[in-house]
LOFIVEX-776235 format. One line per field, with one value per residue (C-alpha): residue in three letters; x, y, z. Coordinates in Angstrom, 1 decimal, always signed. Each point is the difference from the previous one (the first is absolute). Last residue first. Example, Ala and Ser with C-alpha at 12.3 -4.5 7.8 and 13.67 -1.06 7.14 Angstrom:
BEGIN
residuo [Ser | Ala]
c1 [+13.7 | -1.4]
c2 [-1.1 | -3.4]
c3 [+7.1 | +0.7]
REM end
This chain:
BEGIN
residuo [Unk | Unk | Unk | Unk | Unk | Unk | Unk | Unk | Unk | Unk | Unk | Unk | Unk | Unk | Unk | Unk | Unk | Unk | Unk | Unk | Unk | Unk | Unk | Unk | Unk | Unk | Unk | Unk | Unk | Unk | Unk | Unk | Unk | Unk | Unk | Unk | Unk | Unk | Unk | Unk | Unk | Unk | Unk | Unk | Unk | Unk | Unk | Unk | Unk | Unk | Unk | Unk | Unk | Unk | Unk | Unk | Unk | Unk | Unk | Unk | Unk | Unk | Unk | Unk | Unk | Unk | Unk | Unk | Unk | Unk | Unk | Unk | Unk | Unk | Unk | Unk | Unk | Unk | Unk | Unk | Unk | Unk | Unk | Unk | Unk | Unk | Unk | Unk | Unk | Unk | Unk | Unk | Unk | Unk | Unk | Unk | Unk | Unk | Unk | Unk | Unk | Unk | Unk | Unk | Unk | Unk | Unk | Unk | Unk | Unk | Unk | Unk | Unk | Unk | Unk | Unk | Unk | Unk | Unk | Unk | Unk | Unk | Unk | Unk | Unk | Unk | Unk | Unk | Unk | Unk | Unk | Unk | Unk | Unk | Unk | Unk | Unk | Unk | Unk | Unk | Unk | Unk | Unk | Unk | Unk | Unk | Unk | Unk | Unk | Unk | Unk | Unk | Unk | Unk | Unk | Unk | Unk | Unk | Unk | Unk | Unk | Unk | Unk | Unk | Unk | Unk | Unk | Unk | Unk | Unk | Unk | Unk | Unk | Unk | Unk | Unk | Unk | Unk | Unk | Unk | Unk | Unk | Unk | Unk | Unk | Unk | Unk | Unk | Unk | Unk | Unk | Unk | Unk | Unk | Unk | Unk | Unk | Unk | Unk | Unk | Unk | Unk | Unk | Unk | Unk | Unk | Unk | Unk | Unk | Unk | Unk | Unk | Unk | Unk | Unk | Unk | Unk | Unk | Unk | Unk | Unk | Unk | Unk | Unk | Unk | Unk | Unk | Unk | Unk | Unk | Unk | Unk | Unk | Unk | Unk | Unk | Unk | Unk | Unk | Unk | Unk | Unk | Unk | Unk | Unk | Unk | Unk | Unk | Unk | Unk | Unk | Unk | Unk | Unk | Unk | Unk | Unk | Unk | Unk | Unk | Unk | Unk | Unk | Unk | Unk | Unk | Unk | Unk | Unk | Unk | Unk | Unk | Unk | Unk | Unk | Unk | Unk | Unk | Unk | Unk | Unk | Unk | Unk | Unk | Unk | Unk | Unk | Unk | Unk | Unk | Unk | Unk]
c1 [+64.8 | +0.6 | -2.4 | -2.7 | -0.5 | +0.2 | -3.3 | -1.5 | +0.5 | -0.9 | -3.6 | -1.1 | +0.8 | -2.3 | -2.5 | -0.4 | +2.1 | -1.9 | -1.4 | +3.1 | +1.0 | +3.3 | +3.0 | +2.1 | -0.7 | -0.3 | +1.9 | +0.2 | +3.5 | +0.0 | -2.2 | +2.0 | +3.3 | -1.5 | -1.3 | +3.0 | +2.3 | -2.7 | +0.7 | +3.3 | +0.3 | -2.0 | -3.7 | -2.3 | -2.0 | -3.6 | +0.7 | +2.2 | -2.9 | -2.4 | +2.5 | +1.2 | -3.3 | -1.1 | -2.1 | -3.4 | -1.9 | +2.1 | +0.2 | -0.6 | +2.9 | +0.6 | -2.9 | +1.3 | +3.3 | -1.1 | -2.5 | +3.1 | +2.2 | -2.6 | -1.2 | +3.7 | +1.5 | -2.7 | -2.0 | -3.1 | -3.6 | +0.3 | -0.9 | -3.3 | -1.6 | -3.1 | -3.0 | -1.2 | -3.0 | -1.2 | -3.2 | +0.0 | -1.4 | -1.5 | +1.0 | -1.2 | -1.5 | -3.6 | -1.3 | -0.8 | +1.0 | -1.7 | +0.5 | +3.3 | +0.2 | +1.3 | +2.5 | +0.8 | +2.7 | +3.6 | +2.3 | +3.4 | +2.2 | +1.6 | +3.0 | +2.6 | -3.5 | -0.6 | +3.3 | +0.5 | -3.1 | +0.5 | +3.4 | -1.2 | -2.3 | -3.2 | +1.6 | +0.9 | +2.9 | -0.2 | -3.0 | -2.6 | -2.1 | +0.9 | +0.1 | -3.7 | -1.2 | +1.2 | -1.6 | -3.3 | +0.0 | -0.6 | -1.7 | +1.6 | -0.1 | +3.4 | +0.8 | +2.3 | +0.7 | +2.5 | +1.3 | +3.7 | -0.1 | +1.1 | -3.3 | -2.7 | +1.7 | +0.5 | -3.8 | -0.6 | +3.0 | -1.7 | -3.5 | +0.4 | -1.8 | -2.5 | -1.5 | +0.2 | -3.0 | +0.8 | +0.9 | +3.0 | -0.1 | +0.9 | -0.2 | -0.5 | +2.4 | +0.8 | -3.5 | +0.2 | -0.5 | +3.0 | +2.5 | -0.9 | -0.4 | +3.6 | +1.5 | -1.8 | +1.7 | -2.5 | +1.4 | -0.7 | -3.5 | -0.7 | -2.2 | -3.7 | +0.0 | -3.2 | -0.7 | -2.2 | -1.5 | -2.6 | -1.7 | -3.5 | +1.5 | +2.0 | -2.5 | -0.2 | +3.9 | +1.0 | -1.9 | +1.4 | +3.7 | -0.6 | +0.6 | +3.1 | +1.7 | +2.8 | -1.7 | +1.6 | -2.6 | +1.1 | -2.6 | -0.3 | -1.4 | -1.3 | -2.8 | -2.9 | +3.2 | +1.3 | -3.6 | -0.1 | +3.1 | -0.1 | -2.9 | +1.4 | -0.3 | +3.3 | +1.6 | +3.5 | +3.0 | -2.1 | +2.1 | -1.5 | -0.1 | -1.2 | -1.6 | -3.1 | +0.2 | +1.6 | +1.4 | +1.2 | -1.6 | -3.8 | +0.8 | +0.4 | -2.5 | -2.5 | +1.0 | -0.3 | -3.7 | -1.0 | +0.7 | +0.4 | +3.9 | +1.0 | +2.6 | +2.2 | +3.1 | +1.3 | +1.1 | -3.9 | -1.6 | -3.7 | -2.7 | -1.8 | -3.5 | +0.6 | -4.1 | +0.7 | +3.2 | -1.9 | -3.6 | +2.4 | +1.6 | -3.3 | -1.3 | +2.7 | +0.7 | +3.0 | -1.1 | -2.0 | -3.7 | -1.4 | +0.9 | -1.4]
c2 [+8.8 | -0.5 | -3.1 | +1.6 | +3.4 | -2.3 | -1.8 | +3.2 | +1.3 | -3.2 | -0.3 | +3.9 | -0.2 | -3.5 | +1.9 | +3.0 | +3.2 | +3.4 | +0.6 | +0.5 | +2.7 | -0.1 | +2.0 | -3.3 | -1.5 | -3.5 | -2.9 | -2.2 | -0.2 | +3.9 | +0.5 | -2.5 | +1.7 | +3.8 | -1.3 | -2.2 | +3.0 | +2.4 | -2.3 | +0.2 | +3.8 | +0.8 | +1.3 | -2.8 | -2.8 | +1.8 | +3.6 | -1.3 | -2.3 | +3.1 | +2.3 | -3.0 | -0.7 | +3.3 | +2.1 | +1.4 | -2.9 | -0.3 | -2.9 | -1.5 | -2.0 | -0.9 | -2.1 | -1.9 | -0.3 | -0.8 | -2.9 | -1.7 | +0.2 | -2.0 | -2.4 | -1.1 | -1.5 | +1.0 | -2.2 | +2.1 | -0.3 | -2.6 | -3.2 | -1.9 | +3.7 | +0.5 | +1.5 | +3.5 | +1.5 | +3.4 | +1.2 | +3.8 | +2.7 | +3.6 | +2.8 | +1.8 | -2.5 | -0.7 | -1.2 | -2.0 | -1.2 | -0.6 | +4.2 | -0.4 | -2.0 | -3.0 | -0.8 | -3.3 | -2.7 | +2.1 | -3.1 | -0.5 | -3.2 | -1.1 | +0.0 | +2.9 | +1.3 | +0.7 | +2.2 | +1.1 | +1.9 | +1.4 | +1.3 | +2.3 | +0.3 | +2.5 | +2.1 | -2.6 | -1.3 | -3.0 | -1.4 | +0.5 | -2.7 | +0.9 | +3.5 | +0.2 | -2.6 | +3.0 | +2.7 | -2.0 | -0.8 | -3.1 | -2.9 | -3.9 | -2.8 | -2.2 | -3.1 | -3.3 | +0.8 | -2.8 | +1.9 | +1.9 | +2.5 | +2.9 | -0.4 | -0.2 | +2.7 | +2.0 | +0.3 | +0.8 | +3.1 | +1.3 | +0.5 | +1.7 | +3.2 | -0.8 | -3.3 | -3.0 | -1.6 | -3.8 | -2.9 | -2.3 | -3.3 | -3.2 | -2.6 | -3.9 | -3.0 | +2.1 | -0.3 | +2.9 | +1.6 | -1.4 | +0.0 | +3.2 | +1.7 | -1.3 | +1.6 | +3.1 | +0.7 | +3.0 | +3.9 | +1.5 | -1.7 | +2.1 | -2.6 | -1.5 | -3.3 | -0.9 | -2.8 | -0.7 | -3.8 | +0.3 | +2.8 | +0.4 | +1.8 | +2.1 | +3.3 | -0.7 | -1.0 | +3.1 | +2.1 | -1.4 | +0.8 | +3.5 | +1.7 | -1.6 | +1.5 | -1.7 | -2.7 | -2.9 | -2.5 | -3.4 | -1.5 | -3.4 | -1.9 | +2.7 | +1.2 | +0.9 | +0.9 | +2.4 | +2.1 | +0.0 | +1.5 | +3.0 | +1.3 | -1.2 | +2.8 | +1.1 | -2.6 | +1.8 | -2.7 | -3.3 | -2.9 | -2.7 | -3.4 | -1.7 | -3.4 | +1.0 | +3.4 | +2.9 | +1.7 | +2.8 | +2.5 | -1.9 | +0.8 | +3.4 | +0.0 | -1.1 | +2.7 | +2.2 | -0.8 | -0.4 | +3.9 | +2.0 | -0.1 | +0.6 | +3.0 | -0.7 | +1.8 | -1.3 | +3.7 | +1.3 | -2.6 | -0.2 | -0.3 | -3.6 | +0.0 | -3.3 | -0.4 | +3.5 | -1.5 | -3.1 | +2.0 | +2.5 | -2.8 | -1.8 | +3.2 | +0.9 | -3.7 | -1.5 | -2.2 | -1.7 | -1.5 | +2.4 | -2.2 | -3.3]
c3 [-2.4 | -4.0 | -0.2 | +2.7 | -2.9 | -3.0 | +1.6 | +0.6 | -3.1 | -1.9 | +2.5 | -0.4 | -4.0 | +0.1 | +2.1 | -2.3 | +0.1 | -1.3 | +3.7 | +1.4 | -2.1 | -2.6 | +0.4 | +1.3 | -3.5 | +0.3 | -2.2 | +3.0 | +0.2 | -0.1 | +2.9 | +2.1 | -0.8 | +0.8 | +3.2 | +1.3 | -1.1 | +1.9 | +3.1 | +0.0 | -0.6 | +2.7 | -0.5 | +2.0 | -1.0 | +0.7 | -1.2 | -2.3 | -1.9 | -0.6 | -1.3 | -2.6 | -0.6 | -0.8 | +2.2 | -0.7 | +2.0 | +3.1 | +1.7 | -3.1 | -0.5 | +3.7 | +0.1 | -2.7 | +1.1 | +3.5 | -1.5 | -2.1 | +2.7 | +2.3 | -2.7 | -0.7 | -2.6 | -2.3 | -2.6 | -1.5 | -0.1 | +3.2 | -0.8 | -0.5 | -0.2 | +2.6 | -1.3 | +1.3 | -0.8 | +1.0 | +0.7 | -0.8 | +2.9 | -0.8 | +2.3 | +3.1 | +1.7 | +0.3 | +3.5 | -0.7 | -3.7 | -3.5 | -0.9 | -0.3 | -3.1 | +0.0 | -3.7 | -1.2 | -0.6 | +0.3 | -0.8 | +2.0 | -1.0 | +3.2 | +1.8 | -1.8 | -0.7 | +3.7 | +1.1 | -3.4 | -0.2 | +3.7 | -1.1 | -2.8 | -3.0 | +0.5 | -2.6 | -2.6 | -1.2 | +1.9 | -0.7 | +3.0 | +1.6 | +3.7 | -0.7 | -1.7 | +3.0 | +2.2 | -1.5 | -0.6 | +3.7 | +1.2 | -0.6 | -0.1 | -1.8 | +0.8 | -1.6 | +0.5 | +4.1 | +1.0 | +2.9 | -0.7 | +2.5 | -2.5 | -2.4 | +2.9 | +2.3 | -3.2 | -0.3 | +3.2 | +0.3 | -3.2 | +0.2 | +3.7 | +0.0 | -2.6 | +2.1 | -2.6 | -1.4 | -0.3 | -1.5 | +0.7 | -2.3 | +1.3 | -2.3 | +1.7 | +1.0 | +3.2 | +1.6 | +1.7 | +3.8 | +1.3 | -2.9 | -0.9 | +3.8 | +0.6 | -3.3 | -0.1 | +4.1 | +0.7 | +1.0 | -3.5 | -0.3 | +3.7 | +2.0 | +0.9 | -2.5 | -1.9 | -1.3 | -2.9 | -0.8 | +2.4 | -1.6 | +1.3 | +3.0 | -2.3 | +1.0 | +4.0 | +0.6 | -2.7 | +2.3 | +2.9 | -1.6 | -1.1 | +3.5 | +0.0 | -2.9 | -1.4 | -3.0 | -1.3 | -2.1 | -0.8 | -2.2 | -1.3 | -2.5 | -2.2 | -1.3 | +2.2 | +2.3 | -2.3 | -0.9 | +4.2 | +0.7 | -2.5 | +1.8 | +3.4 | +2.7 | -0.5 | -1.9 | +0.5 | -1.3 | -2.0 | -0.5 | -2.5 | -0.5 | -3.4 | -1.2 | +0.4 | -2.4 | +0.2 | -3.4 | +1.2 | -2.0 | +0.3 | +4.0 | -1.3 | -2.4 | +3.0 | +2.2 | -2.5 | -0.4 | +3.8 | -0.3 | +3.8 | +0.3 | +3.5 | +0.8 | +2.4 | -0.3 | +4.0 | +1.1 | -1.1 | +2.4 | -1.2 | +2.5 | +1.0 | +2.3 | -0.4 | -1.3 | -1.6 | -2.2 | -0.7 | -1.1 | -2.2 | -1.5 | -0.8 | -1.7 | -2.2 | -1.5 | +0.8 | +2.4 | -2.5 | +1.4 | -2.4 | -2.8 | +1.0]
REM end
């Protein structure tokens, strides 16, 4: 039945009253009001009976409850305790979805995986990210190494702009890097604003996120090759050879170990960080660590 969606206007306004729930503005919760959207991003992912999915910030459960009519299992992590007996009362037809009281950033992935899944199956992280802190969650899940295949997630246009961006590009910089170097970034759809309460100030993209088999590009050392990066566009207007002594240093050594690398790897020193791809990123940084 379609008015029994908590996503609909009306039912989230009846949950939020019977909780007598306000919005926390330092926790970005908005809560998307459109059973419709929810559905296209379940539809996104792919989720079907034979998948597991990690949610971060169900709220009150909108998103929640389209995964766990379609899933096997759901692990949902959600910080704010005055949303957990809600989530108790709305998932309590669900008795395939979980839902575990903590900060994402703070859980062990790995031990909450191979407790709460069946390991043989997908696992697929879906879920609409608080504004304020899109970034640090998603490189949690690509840094600590859990088997995660797929990630749909919302967030800001701006940012799911950056993440996809080709280098050359204005929105191109170390954040782009940071998640295609693990996984092919696709901008799926658009959210406008107006689907939200309460409604945020800009529009939202679902972005999807499939894993690559290897890394985009071989590097001796993930570390090196994530400082350089960074480093690159620490500031926009500067070249790369401005950019990259303000981080290594300006001695003579270390602008002999610059200028050597750069030329091995056939790149001009002049040039902006955001004209370099990943495989220039990966040879410079690899020439850099051979000539330390």
């Amino acid at each position: 039945m379609e008015e029994r969606d908590i996503a609909t206007p009306s039912r989230t306004k009846e949950i939020l009253a019977k909780h007598g729930f306000t919005f926390k503005k330092s926790l970005g919760q908005n809560f998307l009001t459109e059973p419709n959207i929810l559905r296209k991003i379940v539809d996104t992912a792919g989720i079907d009976q034979d998948t597991n999915v990690i949610e971060v910030g169900p709220g009150i459960g909108a998103l929640t409850e389209q995964l766990a009519k379609h899933a096997k299992q759901v692990v949902a992590f959600e910080i704010d305790d005055r949303l957990i007996p809600v989530l108790a009362d709305t998932m309590l037809p669900y008795p395939n979805v979980k839902v575990i009281h903590q900060d994402v950033l703070q859980a062990d992935l790995a031990t909450t995986i191979s407790t709460a899944f069946d390991q043989n199956l997908p696992l697929k992280v879906v879920a609409n990210l608080p504004y304020y802190i899109t970034t640090p969650i998603m490189m949690h899940f690509l840094e600590s190494n859990v088997p995660v295949q797929e990630m749909v997630v919302m967030m800001q246009k701006e940012v799911a702009d950056r993440i996809s961006a080709e280098p050359g590009t204005k929105a191109y910089g170390s954040l782009s890097i940071a998640v295609q170097y693990y996984m092919e970034a696709k901008l799926a759809f658009i959210v406008p604003k107006t689907v939200f309460v309460p409604q945020p100030n800009v529009d939202s993209a679902i972005l999807k996120l499939t894993r690559r088999e290897t890394p985009a590009v071989a590097v001796t050392d993930e570390k090196e090759f994530f400082k350089l990066t960074k480093s690159a566009f620490q500031l926009r207007r500067k070249t790369l050879w401005n950019n990259l002594q303000n981080t290594y240093g300006k001695d003579e050594d270390t602008k002999a170990l610059l200028r050597n690398s750069l030329e091995a790897s056939g790149i001009d020193p002049t040039r902006r960080g955001e004209t370099l791809s990943l495989a220039e990123f990966a040879r410079l940084s690899n020439e850099m660590l051979a000539r330390k």
